[in-house]
N, C-alpha and C positions, 0 to 999 in steps of 0.2 A: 353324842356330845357335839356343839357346834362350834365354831371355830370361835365367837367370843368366851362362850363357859371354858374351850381348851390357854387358850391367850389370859382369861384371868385365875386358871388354878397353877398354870406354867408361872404366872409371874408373884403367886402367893406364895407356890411353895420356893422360889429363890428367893424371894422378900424375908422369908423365915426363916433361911438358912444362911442371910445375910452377906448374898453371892449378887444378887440384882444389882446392875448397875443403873442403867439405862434404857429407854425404850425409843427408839429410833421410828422416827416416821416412814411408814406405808412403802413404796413403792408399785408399779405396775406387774410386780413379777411374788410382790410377797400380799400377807393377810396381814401378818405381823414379825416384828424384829425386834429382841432384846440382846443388850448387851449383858454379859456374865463375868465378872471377876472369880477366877477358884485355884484353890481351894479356900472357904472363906479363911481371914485373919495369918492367912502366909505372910511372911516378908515378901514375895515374890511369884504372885498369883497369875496364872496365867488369865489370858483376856478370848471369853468365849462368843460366839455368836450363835442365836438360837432361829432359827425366823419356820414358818410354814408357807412354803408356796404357792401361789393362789391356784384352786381349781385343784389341789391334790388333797390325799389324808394321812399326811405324817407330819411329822415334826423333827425338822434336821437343825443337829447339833455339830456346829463347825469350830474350828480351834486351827488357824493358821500362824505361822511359825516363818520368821524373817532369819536364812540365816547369816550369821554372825562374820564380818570381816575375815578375822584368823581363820574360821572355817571355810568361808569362799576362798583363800589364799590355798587353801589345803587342796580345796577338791577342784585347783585346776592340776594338779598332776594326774593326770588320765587312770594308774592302778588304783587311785584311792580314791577317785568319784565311782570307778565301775565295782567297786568292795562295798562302796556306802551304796551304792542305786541296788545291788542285787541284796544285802542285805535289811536295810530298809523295806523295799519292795515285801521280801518273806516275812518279816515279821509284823508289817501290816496285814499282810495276807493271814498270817495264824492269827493275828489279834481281831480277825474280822473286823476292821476300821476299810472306809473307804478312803484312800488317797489318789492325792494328784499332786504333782512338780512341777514346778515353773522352772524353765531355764534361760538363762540370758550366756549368750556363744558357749552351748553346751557345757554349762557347769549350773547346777540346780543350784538356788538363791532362794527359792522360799518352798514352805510344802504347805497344802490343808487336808487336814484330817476331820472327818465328819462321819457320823451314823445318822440312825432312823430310825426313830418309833412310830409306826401306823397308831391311828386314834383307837382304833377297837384294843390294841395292848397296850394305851399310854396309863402310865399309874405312876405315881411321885419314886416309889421303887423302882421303876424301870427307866427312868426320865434320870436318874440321881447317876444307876449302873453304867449307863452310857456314856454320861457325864463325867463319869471316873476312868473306863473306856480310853476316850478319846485322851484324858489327860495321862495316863499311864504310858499311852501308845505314845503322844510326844515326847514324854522323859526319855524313855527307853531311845527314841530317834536321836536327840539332844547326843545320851548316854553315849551311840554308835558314831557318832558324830567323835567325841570328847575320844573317845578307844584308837578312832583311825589315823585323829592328826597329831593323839601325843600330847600331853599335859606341857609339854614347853613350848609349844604355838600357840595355847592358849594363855588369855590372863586369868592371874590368881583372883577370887574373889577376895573383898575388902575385910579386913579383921574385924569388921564394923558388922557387917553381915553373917559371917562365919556361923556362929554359934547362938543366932536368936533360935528360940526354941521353936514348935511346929503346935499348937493346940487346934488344927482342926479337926 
């Protein structure tokens, strides 16, 4: 397959699954870059990026993650950023997600989470699995997040949101 047939079944089968957002222009370092909304019809979908690198054969699926005020208040107490980095860390590591951390004066402020499907295994099943992958592997981070600083550091969601139903 060549990198336009891979770029137009990538962005048929989001277009059909009603995840496709956008398609961001070129750069000197990609082939192509879509943006992804998921899971489709959530109240609260996370925002994926898909792109192929130029000169390679895969297809890397990225999902970066800003975190949250109360949460940076949290993880400058030094036990609870090094509980959330070793933690974190391992269940990336079992979840086979690639990650990486940014930190601004030793307190992590954003993460990306990203896989890879080489073109010889790319298939709308395999392309979907990773996709769920990666969005699993964030909640679960979210989740270790929400555990370490304590439901009273954080805000309540709005009764407004609460209870919309999930039909993806």
């Amino acid at each position: 397959m060549g990198i336009r047939e891979i770029e137009k079944k990538i962005k048929e089968w989001c277009t059909d699954e009603g995840i496709f957002k956008i398609k961001r222009p070129s750069d000197s370092k990609t082939e192509f870059i879509f943006e992804l909304s998921y899971p489709f019809n959530h109240p609260r979908p996370m925002h994926f990026v898909v792109l192929v690198p130029k000169e390679r054969d895969f297809v890397r699926i990225i999902c970066g993650t800003k975190i949250s005020p109360p949460h940076l208040q949290c993880l400058k107490k030094g036990e609870v950023r090094q509980r959330f980095l070793q933690h974190f860390t391992k269940t990336m590591l079992f979840l086979q997600v690639l990650h990486s951390i940014k930190h601004e004066k030793n307190v992590p402020i954003f993460w990306e989470l990203s896989d890879q499907i080489y073109f010889d295994g790319l298939t709308k099943n395999e392309f979907f699995k990773s996709l769920r992958k990666i969005y699993f592997a964030t909640i679960s981070a979210i989740i270790l997040l929400n555990e370490l600083c304590g439901a009273g550091e954080m805000p309540k969601p709005s009764t407004e949101t609460e209870f919309i139903p999930f039909y993806g």
